[in-house]
N, C-alpha and C positions, 0 to 999 in steps of 0.2 A: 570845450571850444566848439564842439559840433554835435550834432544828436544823430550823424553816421555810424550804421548799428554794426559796420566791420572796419580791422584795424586801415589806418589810413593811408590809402599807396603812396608810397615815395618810391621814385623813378629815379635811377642811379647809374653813373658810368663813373671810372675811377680806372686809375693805372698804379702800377707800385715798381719797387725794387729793393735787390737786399738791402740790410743793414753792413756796414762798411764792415763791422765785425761779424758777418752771418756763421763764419768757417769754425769761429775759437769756441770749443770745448764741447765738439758733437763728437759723438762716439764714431769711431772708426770703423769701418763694415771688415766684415769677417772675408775674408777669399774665397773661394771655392776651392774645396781641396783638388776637385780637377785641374786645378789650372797651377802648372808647375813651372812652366818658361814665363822668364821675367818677363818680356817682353806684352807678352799675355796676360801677364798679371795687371803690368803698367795701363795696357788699354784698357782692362775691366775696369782699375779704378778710373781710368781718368772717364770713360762712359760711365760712370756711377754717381761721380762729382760733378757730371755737365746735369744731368738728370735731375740731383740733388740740388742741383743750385737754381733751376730754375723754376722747382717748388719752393725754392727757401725763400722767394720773395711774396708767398701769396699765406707762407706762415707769419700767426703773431708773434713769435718768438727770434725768426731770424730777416724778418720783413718790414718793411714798411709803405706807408702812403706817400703817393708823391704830389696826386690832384685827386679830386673830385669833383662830378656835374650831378646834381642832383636837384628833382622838380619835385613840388607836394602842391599837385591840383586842386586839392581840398581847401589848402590856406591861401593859394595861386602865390605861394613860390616859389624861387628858382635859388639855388645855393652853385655857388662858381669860385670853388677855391683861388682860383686864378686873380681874380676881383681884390682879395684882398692877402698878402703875405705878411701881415701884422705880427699872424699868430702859427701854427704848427697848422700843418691840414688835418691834423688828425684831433687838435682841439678844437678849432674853429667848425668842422662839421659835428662833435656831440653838442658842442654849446647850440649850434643852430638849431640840432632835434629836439633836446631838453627844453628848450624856451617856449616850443607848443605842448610836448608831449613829456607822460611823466612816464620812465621806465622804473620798473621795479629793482629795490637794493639787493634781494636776496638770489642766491645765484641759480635756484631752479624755479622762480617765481612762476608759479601756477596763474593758470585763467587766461585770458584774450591778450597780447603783446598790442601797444597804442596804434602800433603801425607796422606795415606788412614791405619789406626794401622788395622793390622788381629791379631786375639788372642782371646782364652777363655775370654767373658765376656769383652770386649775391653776398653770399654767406662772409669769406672772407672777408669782405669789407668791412662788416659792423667789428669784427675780431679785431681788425689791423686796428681799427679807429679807436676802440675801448681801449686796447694796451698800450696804443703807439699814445694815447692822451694822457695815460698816467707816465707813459716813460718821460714825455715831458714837464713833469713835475702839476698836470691838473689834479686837483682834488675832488673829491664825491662823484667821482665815475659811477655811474648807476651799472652794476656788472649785470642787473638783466637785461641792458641792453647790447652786450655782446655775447655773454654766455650762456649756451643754451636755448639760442635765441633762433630760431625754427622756423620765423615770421619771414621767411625769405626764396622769393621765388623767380626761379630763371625762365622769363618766357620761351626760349628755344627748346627747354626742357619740357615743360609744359606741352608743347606741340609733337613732341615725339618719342616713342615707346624705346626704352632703353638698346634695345636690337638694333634699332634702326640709327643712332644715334651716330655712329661712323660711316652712314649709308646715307642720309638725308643732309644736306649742307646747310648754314644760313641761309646761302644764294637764294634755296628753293625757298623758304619761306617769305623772305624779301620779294621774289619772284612775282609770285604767285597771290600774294596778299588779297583779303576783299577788298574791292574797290580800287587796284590797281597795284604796279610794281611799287616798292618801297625803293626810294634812293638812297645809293651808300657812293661813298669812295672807294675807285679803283683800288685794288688791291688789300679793301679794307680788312682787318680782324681782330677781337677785340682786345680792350687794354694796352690800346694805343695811346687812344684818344679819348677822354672822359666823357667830354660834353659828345660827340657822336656816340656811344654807346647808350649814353644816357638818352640823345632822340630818335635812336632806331629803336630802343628796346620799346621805349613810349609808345610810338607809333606800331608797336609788335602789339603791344598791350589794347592798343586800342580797336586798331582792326580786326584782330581776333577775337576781340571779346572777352580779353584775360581779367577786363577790369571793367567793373560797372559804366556804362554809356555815359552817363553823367559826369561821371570822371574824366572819361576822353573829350566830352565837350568843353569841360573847363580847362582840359590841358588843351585843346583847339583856339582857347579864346588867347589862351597866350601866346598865339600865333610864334611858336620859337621856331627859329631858323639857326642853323649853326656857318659857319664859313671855317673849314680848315684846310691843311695841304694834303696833296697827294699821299696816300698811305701806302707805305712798303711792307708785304709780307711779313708777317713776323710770327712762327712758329711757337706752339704752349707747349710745354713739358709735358708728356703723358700722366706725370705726377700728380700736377696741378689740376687735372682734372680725375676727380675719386673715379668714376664708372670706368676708367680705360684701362685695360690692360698693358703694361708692359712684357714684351717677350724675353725671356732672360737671355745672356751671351749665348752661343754655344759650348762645347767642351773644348777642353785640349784639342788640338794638331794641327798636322803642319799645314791645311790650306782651310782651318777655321776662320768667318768673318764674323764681327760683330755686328756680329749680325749687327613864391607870396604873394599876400594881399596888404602887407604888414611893411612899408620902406624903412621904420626905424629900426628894425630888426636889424642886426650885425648881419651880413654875409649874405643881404638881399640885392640884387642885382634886377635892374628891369629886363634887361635881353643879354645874352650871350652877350660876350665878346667878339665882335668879328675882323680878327684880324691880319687873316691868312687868305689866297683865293679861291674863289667859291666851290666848294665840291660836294655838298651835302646841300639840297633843298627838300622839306617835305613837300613832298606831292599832296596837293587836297583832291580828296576824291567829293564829285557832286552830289552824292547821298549820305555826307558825314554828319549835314546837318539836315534837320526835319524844316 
């Protein structure tokens, strides 16, 4: 398709939740033998199972996809599961990658991957999307494109040293951005909202430099705007994210707390959808372009 000598960015927001059956047939966690009053017991499991459940939606085994917003500036397009409910979101986005790009069948396929996913938390996605597509009955899922698949980078991450990671917010890099503050919705965080995640990360990617300049100009010329609602708080399980720690209960007693370029292409959309009030505009900064 192109004679771009690295894999091709695809810009990505997506949101999930469990499988209606996420609970049946997981192993039961062991108690701590410190913990002898029922009562005690009851809270650790039930903080074990809140914890549990709300990684169980970003696993491919007990998880699934619910949307997708995803841009590939390279081909200039734009995929919006929303656009179309024909098919599963988790077929209708490999059909859309597969049509440009050939991923390899074998599941530790060596050498350069066709394209490289940028987005909040990336990796899950390609996972949910290769197994949630075969749980829907698609055939010839290319498993290098979910397993193993390493081509996937979080700009937030990218901008900050693991230490620092509980200590530096989005806010400040949104902030602070070259060429001025990045706009988000109040209250925003991600995996909310697909398509906002998908134009903040873009615009991370681009004023930082995460992604060749060339690429940010072409994602520029497609001028996307998003329009959605106001966003409510909503807190990620320490789980769901690998680098954090969680602090275990305390022990026993009596006052312990617990603690595109392409329109005939399936799933091409010219612009977002905008059909909610406006809370998300990019800002152009005056040096974006030469």
């Amino acid at each position: 398709m192109s004679e771009y000598p690295n894999p091709a960015p695809i810009i990505v927001g997506y949101t999930v939740s469990k499988l209606p059956n996420w609970q049946e047939n997981l192993q039961q966690p062991d108690v701590p033998k410190s913990y002898t009053k029922q009562d005690t017991i009851d809270k650790w499991l039930s903080n074990y199972w809140e914890a549990v459940g709300d990684a169980a939606a970003f696993c491919k085994m007990t998880g699934r996809l619910d949307s997708i917003f995803a841009v590939d500036p390279l081909a200039k397009r734009v995929f919006d599961s929303s656009a179309d409910e024909s098919a599963s979101v988790e077929v209708a986005f490999v059909k859309w990658l597969t049509q440009l790009y050939d991923f390899g069948s074998y599941a530790r396929a060596g050498g350069q991957r066709p394209v490289c996913i940028y987005g909040f938390n990336p990796k899950p996605l390609l996972r949910l999307a290769g197994l949630g597509a075969i749980r829907h009955g698609a055939e010839n899922i290319p498993v290098g494109l979910w397993y193993m698949n390493e081509e996937c980078l979080d700009p937030k991450e990218m901008l900050l040293e693991t230490e620092m990671k509980k200590v530096v917010p989005l806010e400040k890099i949104l902030a602070e951005a070259p060429g001025g503050a990045i706009d988000c919705p109040s209250g925003y965080t991600p995996h909310v909202s697909a398509a906002v995640d998908a134009i903040l990360a873009a615009e991370i990617c681009g004023r930082y430099q995460l992604i060749d300049s060339d690429m940010f100009q072409l994602l520029e010329s497609l001028d996307l705007q998003i329009n959605a609602p106001e966003l409510a708080p909503v807190e990620e399980s320490d789980l769901a994210q690998p680098d954090d720690e969680k602090e275990a209960p305390a022990a026993d007693s009596d006052d312990s707390e617990y603690d595109d370029d392409e329109p005939e292409l399936e799933g091409v959309v010219a612009m977002p959808r905008a059909e909610a009030k406006a809370a998300v505009k990019r800002k152009k900064k005056s040096t974006s372009k030469k």
